[in-house]
C-alpha positions as CSV (number, residue, x, y, z in Angstrom):
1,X,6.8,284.9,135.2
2,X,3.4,284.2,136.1
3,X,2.7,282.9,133.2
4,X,5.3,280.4,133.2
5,X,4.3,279.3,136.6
6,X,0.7,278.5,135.8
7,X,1.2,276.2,132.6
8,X,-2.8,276.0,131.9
9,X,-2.3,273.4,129.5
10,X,-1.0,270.8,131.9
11,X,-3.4,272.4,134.5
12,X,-6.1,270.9,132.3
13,X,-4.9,268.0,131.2
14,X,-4.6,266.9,134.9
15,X,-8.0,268.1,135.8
16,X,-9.0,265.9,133.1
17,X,-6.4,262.9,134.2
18,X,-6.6,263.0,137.8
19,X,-9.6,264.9,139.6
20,X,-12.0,262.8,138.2
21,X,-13.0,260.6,141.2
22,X,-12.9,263.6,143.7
23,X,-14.0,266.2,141.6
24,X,-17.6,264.2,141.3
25,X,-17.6,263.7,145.0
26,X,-19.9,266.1,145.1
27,X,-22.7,264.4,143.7
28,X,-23.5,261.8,146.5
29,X,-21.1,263.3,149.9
30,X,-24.1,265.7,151.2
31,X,-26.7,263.6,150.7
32,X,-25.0,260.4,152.0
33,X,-24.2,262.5,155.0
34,X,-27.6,263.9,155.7
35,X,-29.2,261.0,154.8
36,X,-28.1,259.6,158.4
37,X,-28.5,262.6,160.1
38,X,-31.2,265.5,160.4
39,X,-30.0,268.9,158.3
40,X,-30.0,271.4,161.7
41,X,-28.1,274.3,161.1
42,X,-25.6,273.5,163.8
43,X,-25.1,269.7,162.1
44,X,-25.1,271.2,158.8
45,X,-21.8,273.6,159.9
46,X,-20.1,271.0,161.9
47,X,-20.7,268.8,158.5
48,X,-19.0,271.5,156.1
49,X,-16.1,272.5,158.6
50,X,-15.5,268.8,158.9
51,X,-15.5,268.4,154.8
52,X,-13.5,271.7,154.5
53,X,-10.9,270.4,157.0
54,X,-10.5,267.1,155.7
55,X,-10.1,268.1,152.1
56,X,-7.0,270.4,153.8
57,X,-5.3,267.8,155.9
58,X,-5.9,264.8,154.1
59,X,-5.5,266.2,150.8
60,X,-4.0,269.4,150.5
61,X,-1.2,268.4,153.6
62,X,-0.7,264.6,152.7
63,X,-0.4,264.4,149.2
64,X,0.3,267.9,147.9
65,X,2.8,269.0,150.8
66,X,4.0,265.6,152.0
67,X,3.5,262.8,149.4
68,X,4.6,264.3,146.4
69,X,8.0,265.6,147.5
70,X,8.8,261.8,148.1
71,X,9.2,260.3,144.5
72,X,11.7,258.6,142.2
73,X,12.2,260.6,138.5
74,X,8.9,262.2,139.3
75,X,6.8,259.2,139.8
76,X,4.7,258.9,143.1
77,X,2.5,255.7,144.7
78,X,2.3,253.0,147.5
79,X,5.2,251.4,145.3
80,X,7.2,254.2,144.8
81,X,6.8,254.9,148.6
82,X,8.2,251.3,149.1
83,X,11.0,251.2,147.1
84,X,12.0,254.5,148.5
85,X,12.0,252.7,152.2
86,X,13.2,249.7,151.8
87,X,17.3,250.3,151.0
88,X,16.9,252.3,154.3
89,X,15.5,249.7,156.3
90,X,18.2,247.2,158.2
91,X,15.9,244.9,159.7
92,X,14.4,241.4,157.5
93,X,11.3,241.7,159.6
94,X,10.4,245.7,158.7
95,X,11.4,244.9,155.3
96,X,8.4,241.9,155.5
97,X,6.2,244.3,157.0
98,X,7.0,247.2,154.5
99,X,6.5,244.7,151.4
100,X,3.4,243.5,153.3
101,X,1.9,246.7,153.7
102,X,2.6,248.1,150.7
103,X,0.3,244.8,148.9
104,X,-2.3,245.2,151.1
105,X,-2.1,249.2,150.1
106,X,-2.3,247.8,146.5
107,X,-4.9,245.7,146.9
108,X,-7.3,248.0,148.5
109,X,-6.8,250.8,146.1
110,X,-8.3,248.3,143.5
111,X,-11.4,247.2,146.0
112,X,-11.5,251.1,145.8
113,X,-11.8,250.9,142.2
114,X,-14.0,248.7,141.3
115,X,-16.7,250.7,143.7
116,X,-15.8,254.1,142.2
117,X,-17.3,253.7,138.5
118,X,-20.6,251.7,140.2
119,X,-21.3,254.6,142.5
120,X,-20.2,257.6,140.4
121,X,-22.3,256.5,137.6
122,X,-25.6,255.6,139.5
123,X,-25.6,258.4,141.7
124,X,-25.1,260.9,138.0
125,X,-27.7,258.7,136.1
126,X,-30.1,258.9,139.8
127,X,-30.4,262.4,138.7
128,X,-33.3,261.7,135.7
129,X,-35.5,261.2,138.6
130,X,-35.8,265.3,139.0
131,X,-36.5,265.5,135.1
132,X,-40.3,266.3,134.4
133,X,-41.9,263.1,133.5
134,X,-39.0,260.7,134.7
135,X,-40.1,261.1,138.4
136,X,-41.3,257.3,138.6
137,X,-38.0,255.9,137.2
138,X,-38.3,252.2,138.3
139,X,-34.7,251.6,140.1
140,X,-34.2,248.6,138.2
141,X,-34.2,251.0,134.9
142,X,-31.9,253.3,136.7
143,X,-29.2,250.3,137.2
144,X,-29.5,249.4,133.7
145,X,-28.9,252.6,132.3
146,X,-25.8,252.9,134.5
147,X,-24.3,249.0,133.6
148,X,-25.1,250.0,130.1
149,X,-22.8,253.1,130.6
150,X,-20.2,251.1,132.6
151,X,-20.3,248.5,129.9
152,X,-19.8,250.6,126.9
153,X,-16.6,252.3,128.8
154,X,-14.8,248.8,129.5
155,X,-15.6,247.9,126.0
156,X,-13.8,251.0,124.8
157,X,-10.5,250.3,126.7
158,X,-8.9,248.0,124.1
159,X,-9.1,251.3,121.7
160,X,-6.7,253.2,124.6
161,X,-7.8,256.2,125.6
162,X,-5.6,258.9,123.8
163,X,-8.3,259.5,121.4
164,X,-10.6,260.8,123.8
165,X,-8.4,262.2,126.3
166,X,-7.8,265.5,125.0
167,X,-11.6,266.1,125.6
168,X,-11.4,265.0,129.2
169,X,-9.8,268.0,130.1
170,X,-12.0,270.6,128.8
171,X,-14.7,268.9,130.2
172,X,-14.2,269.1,133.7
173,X,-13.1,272.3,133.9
174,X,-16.5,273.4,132.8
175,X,-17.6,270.6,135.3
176,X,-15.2,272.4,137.9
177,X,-16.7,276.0,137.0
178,X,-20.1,274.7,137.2
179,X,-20.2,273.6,140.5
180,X,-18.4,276.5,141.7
181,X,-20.5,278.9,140.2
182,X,-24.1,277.1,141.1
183,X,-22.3,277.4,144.7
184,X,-21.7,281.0,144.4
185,X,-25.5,280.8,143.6
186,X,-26.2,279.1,146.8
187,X,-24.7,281.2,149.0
188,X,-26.2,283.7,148.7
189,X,-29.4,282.3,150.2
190,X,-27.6,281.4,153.7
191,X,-23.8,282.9,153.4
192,X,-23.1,282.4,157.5
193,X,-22.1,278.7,156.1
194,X,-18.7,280.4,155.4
195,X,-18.0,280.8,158.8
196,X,-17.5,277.1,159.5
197,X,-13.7,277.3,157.9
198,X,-13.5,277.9,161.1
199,X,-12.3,274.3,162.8
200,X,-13.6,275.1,165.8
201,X,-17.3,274.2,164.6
202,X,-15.9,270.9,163.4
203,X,-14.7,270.2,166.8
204,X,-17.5,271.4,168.3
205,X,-20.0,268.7,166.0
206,X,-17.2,265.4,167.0
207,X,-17.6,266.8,171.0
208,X,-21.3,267.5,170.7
209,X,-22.7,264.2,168.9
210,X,-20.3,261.7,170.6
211,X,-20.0,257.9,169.1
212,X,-22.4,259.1,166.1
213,X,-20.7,262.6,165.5
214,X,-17.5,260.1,165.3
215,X,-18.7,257.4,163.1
216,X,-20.3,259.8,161.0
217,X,-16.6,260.7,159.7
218,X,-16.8,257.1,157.4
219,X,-19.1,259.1,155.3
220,X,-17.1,262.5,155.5
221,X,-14.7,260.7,153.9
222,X,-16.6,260.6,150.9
223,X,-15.5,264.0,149.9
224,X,-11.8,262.9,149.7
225,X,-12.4,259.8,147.3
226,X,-9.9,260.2,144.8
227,X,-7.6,262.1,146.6
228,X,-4.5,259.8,146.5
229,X,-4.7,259.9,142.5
230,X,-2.7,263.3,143.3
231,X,0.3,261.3,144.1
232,X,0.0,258.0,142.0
233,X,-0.2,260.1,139.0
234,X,2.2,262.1,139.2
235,X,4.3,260.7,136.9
236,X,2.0,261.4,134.2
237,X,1.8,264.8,134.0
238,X,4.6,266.2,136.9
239,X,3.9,267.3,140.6
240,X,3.8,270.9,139.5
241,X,0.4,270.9,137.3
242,X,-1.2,268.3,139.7
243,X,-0.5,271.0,142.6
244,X,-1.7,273.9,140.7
245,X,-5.0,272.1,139.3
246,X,-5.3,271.0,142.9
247,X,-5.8,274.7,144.5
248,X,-8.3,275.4,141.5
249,X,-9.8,272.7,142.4
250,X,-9.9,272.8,146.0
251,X,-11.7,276.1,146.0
252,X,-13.9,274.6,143.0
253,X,-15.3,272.0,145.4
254,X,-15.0,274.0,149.0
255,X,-17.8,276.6,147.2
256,X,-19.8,274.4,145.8
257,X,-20.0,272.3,149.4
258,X,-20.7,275.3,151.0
259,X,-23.3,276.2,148.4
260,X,-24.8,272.5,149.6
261,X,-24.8,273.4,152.9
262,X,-26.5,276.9,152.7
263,X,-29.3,275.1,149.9
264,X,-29.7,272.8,152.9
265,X,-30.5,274.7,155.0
266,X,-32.8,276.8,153.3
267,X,-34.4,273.7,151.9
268,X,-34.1,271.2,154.7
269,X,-36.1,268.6,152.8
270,X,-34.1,268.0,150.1
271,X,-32.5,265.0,149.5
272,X,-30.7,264.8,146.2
273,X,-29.0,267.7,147.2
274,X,-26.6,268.8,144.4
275,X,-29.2,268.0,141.6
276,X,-32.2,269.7,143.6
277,X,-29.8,273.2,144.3
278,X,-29.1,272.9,140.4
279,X,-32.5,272.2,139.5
280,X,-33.9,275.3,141.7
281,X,-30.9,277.8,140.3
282,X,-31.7,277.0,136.9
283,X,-34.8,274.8,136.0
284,X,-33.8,275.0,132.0
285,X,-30.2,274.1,132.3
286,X,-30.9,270.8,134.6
287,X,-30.6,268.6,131.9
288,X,-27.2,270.2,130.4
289,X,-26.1,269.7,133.8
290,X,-27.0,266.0,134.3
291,X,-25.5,264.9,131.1
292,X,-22.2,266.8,132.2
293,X,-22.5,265.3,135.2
294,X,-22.7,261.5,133.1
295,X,-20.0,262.9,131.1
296,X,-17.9,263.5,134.2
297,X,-18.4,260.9,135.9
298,X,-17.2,258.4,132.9
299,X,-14.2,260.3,133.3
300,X,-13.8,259.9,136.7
301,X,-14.2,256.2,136.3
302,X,-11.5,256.0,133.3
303,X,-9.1,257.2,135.4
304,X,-9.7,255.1,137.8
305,X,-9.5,252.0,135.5
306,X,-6.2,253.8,133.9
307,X,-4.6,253.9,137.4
308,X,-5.9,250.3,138.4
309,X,-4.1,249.1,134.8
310,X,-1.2,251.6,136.3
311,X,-0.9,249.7,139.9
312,X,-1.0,246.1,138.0
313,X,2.0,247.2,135.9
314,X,3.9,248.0,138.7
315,X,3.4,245.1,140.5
316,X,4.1,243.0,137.4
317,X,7.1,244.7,137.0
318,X,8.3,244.6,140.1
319,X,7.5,241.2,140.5
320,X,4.4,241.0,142.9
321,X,2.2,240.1,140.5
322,X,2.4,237.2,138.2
323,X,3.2,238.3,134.0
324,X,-0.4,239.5,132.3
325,X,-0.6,240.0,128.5
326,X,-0.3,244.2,127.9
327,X,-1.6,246.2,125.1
328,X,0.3,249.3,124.7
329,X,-2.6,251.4,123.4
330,X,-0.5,254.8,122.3
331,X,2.6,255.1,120.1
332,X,3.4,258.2,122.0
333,X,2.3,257.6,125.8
334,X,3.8,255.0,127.7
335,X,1.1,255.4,130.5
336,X,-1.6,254.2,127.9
337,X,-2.0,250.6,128.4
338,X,-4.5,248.2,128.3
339,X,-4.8,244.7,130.5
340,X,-7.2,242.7,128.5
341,X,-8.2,240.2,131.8
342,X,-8.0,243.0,134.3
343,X,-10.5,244.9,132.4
344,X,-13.1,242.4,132.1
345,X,-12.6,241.2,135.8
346,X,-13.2,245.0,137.3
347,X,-16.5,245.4,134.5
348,X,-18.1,242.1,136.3
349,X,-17.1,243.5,139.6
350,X,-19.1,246.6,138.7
351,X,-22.1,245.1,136.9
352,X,-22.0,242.8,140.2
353,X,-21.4,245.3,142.4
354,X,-24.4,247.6,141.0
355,X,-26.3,244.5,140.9
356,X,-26.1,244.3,145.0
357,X,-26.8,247.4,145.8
358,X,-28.9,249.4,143.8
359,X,-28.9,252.7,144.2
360,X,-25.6,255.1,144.9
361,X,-27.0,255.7,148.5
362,X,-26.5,252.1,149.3
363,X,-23.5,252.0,147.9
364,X,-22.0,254.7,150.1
365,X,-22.3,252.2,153.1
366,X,-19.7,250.2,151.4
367,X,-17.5,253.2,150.0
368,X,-14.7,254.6,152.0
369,X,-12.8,252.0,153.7
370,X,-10.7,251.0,151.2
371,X,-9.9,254.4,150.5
372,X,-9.2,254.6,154.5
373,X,-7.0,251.7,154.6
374,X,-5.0,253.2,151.0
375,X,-4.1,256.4,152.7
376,X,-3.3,255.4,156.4
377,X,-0.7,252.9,154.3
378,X,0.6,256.0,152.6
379,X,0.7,258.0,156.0
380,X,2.2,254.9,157.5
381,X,5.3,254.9,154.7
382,X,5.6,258.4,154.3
383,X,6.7,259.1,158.3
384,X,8.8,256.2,158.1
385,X,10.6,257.8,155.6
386,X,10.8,261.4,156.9
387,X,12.0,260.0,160.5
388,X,14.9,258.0,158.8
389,X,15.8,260.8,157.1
390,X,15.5,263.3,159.7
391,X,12.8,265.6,158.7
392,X,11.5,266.4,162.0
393,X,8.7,269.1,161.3
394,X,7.8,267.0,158.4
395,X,7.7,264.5,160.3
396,X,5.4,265.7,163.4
397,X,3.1,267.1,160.7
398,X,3.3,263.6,159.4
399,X,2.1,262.0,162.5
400,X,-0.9,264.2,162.8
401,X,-2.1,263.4,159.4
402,X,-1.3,259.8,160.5
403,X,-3.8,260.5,163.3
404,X,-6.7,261.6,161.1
405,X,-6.5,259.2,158.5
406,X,-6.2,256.6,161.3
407,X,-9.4,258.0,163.2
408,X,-11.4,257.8,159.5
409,X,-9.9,254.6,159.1
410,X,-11.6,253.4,162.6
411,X,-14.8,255.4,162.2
412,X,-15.6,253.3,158.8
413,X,-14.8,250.1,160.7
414,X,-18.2,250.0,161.4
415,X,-19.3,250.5,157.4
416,X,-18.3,246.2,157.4
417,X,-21.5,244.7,158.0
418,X,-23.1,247.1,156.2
419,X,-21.5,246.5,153.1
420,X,-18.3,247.9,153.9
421,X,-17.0,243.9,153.3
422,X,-17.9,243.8,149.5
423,X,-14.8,246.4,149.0
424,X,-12.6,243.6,151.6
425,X,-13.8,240.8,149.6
426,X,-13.1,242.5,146.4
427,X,-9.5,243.6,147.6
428,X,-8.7,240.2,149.1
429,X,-8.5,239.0,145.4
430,X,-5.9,240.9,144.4
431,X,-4.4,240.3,148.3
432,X,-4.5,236.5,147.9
433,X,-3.0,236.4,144.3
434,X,-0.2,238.2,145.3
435,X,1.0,236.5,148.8
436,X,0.1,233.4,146.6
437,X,2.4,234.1,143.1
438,X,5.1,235.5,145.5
439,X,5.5,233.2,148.0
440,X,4.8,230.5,145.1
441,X,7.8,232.5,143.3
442,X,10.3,231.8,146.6
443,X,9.1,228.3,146.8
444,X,10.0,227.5,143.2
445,X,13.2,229.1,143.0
446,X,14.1,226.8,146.3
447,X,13.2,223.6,144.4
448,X,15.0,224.7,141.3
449,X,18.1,226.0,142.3
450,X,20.0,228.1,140.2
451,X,23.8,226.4,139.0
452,X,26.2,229.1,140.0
453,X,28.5,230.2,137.2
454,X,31.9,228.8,138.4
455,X,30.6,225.5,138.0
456,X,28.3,225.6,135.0
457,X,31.7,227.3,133.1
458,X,33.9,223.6,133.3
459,X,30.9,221.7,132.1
460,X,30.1,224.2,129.3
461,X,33.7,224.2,128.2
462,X,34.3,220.7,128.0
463,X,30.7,220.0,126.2
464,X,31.3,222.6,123.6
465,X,34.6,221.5,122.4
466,X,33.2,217.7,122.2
467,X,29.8,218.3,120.3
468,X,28.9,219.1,116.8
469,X,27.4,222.7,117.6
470,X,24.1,224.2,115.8
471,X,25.2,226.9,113.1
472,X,23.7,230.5,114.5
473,X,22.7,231.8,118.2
474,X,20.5,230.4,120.7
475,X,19.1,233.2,122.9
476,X,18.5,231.9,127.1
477,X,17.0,234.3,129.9
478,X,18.2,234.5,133.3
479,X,17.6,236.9,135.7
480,X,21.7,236.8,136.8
481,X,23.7,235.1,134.8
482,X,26.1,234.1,137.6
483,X,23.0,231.7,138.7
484,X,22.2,229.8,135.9
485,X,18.4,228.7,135.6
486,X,18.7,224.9,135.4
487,X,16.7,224.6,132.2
488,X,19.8,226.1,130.5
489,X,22.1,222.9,131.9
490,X,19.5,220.8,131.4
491,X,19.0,222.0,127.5
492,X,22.7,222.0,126.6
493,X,24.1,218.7,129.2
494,X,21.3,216.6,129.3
495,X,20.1,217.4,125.7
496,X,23.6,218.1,123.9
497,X,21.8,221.0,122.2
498,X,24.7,223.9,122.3
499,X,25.1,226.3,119.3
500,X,28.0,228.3,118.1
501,X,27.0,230.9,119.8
502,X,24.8,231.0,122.9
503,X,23.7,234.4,124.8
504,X,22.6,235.0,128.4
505,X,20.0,237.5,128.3
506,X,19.2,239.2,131.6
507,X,16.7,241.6,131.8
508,X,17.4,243.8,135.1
509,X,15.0,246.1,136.9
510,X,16.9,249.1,138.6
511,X,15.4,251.4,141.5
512,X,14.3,254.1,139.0
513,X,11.5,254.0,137.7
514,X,11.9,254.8,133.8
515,X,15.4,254.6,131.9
516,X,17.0,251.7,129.1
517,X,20.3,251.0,129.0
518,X,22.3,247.7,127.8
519,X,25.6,247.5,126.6
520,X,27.6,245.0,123.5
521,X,27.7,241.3,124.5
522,X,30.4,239.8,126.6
523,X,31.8,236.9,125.9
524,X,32.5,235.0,129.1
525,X,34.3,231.6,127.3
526,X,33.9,230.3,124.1
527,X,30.4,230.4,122.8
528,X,29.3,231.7,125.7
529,X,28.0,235.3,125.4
530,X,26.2,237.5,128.4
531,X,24.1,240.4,127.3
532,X,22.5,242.4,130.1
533,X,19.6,245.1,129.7
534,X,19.1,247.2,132.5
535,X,15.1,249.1,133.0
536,X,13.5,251.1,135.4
537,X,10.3,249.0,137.1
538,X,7.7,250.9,135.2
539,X,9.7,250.8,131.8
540,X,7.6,249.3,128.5
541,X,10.4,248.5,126.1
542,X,10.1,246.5,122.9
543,X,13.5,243.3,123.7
544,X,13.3,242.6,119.9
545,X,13.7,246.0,118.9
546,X,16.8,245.6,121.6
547,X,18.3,242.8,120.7
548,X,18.0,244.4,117.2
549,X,19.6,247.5,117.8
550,X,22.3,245.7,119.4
551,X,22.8,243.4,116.4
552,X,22.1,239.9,118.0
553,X,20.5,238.1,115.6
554,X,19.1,234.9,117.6
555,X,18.0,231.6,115.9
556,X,15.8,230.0,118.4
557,X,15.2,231.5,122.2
558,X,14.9,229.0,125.2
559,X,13.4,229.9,128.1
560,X,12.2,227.7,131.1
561,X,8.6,226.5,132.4
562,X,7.6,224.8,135.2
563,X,4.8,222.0,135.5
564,X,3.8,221.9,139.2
565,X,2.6,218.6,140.6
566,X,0.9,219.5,144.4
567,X,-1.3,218.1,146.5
568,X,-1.7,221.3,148.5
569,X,-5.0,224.1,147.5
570,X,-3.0,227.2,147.8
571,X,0.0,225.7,145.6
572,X,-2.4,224.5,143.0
573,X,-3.5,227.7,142.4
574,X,0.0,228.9,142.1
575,X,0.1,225.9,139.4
576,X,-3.0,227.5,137.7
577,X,-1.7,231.4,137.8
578,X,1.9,229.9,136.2
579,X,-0.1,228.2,133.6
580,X,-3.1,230.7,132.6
581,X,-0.3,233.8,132.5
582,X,2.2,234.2,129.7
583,X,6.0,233.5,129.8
584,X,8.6,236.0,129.9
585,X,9.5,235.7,126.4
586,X,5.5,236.0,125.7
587,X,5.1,239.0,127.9
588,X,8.0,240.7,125.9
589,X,6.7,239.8,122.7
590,X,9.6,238.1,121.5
591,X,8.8,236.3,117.8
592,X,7.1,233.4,118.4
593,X,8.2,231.2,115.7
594,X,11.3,231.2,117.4
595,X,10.6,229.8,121.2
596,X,11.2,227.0,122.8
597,X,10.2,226.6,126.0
598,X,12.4,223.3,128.0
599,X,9.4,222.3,130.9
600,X,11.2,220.8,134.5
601,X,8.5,218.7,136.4
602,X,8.5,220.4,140.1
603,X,6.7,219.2,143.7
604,X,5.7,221.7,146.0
């Protein structure tokens, strides 16, 4: 029975998967922390109660206990969350805010992202400077070792990462033992640090230090970086494993802090902490340890880039995000994709990002809000749910965590002028795209407004008995064929260009996340033919292989484009989005020799 609870091969596929970004934490939260203040005894066990304590709420509580028992098929995230809430919600305008929310929520996890790979890898490849010889590393040498590293693991996306993957696993778990066995080591020189599990010496710090004991939480937050991967991949690997790695994990990194804390204190002048505690435990095995540390911290950052890749999809798919070419990268995994221009823009994010500010310490001044704003979203969706269902201890355990993430959220307010705006500024891309292609979206389907089937029907009829018809099928997408997209009117009335046999296709997203289904064609009159394929909003399907299997052999495919004529900025670059992305019959891969596409002229 035991055995079948703990399925260790899952366990370390997800360690490999998901604890990347928080399993490296380690590296750069201690001496971000006590690089601000001075490492007393009494500041460093207010620190690790703090740490301990906010791994438990806003970890262990909100994503483990609450988060992950909210999901759809097994799949968890900020869009999950929101298509969970909204068929509860009544109201248009908490429906708005939801859908707002939930973009923002997206668009800061990728601000998060792009500052995850620059800061991991620096603060790992920082580490040369304790190897004999290597003490005088320029910094500039530093950051090129590190955009060398970041380059080299963009460049290797188009491959897909299955290859590699079943290495990423293993690999952290030694990275996981490591740290909690140097910690083990650590202890030993100071092991009163365990006694600040206890809260109360948290409490004590925040009640003690005032204003700077509060703000000093935007860098706490460090340690939980990489804590909402628990829940937004979950549907790669189940909740159960990703729980069970999690309390290996958790213990893993509470050990190891505390090992921090008492090296700390028995070496108050330290300042790379983790590689100076590993460097005095074992002065032969430093270098082992800082290329793990590399090695883990390229992992971390794949996952990161894996989940950013993740979040587009679901917004293209769900129709927040405009179409984007997709490699599917694995014949096997449907999670293994590649976004060819998302790629490149996060690697000159990095390279820019590294460029600005040097060294991993610097970079911690602009870590942590996003990650702040991401999970006091989540809080935000996941008590709206719970009170609408009627959870009441979930929810009132709910709130609280909605208190603490809001009060980290606050303390890193403060992180904005000091660099805390490069991860704004980075999300506000994503942000601006989105309001932009969706609100672009309602404006266009206003100006071309669908002709509702009862009236297209008459006209159809009347054509196709009259005209000498084109031998074969002609293939049209709509999204509901009782609205008819007015390029198909256009193509058939204005253009007397009808075939014997002409098929609707409509390609419908359900509320679940994964599942195909379509049924045989139905004829609605004549030569008219409706063929509807229903997918859940994080489906990859092959249509040809569909249409296939279904026996529609099509001899040319329509579909509609739009050329936008605008005076107005914001509406331009709606016009430039439409044009630079692919159609739907592009982004579906349908054969290209076939297309047509009928363009309408539109003013916004």
């Amino acid at each position: 029975m035991f055995r079948d609870y703990f399925v260790m091969p899952a366990i370390v596929k997800s360690m490999g998967l998901v604890f990347g970004d928080i399993g490296t934490s380690p590296i750069y939260t201690f001496t971000a922390i006590f690089f601000l203040i001075p490492p007393t005894p009494q500041n460093v066990m207010g620190i690790l109660s703090l740490i301990f304590w906010t791994l438990t709420i806003l970890v262990t509580v909100q994503y483990t206990f609450l988060a992950m028992h909210l999901g759809k098929k097994g799949e968890g995230g900020t869009i999950v969350l929101k298509e969970i809430l909204l068929p509860m919600l009544k109201s248009s305008n908490q429906i708005a805010f939801v859908s707002l929310i939930s973009i923002i929520g997206i668009s800061l996890f990728i601000g998060d992202g792009v500052i995850t790979p620059a800061i991991s890898i620096l603060s790992a490849v920082e580490g040369v400077l304790l190897v004999p010889g290597f003490e005088n590393t320029a910094q500039v040498l530093l950051m090129l070792a590190a955009s060398v590293i970041a380059i080299c693991l963009f460049a290797f996306q188009a491959r897909g990462t299955e290859k590699v993957a079943w290495a990423f696993g293993p690999v952290m778990v030694i990275w996981f033992a490591v740290l909690a066995i140097s910690g083990v080591i650590a202890l030993s020189g100071a092991p009163q640090v365990l006694f600040a599990i206890n809260p109360m010496y948290a409490i004590n710090y925040l009640l003690h230090n005032g204003l700077a004991g509060f703000l000093i939480l935007s860098s706490v937050i460090l340690c939980a970086t990489g804590g909402e991967a628990l829940y937004a991949d979950m549907g790669h690997l189940g909740r159960k494993p990703i729980v069970q790695a999690w309390y290996l994990v958790f213990i893993a990194l509470a050990i190891n802090y505390f090992g921090q804390g008492a090296f700390l204190i028995t070496h108050p002048d330290a300042q790379n902490v983790l590689f100076q505690m590993i460097n005095s435990e074992a002065q032969l095995l430093y270098i082992p340890f800082l290329i793990l540390s590399i090695a883990a911290t390229v992992i971390a950052s794949q996952a990161m880039i894996s989940g950013i890749f993740s979040i587009v999809y679901q917004g293209i798919t769900t129709r927040v995000l405009p179409l984007l070419r997709i490699e599917y990268t694995s014949p096997h995994l449907r999670s293994q994709i590649y976004i060819d221009s998302v790629n490149w823009m996060l690697l000159f994010a990095v390279l820019l990002i590294i460029l600005v500010f040097k060294s991993s310490n610097s970079l911690t001044h602009a870590y942590g809000l996003a990650v702040c704003g991401t999970m006091t979203i989540t809080s935000i969706l996941i008590i709206w749910i719970l009170v609408l269902r009627g959870e009441v201890l979930k929810s009132l355990i709910a709130g609280f965590v909605f208190i603490v993430t809001g009060s980290f959220l606050i303390s890193n307010l403060h992180k904005i002028p000091q660099g805390g705006y490069w991860s704004l500024l980075i999300a506000a891309i994503p942000l601006g795209i989105i309001l932009i292609y969706v609100n672009g979206q309602k404006r266009l389907a206003t100006s071309l407004k669908p002709v509702p089937l009862d009236e297209f029907l008459p006209k159809f009829n009347d054509l196709y008995k009259s005209v000498n018809k084109i031998s074969g099928s002609a293939l049209y997408f709509a999204r509901d064929f009782r609205q008819i997209p007015q390029y198909i009117p256009r193509t058939m009335f204005t253009n007397n260009i009808v075939y014997e046999e002409n098929i609707i296709i409509s390609i419908i997203r359900t509320e679940q996340p994964f599942g195909v289904t379509w049924g045989v064609t139905r004829e609605l009159t004549k030569g008219l033919s409706i063929f509807e394929i229903y997918l859940g909003y994080m489906e990859i399907v092959d249509i040809s292989t569909i249409l296939k299997e279904a026996d529609i052999e099509e001899k040319t495919i329509f579909y509609g484009m739009e050329d936008i004529v605008t005076n107005h900025v914001a509406w331009k670059i709606f016009g430039a989005i439409k044009h630079l992305t692919p159609s739907v019959v592009q982004f579906y891969r349908l054969p290209s020799d076939k297309i047509h596409g009928v363009v309408t002229r539109v003013e916004l």
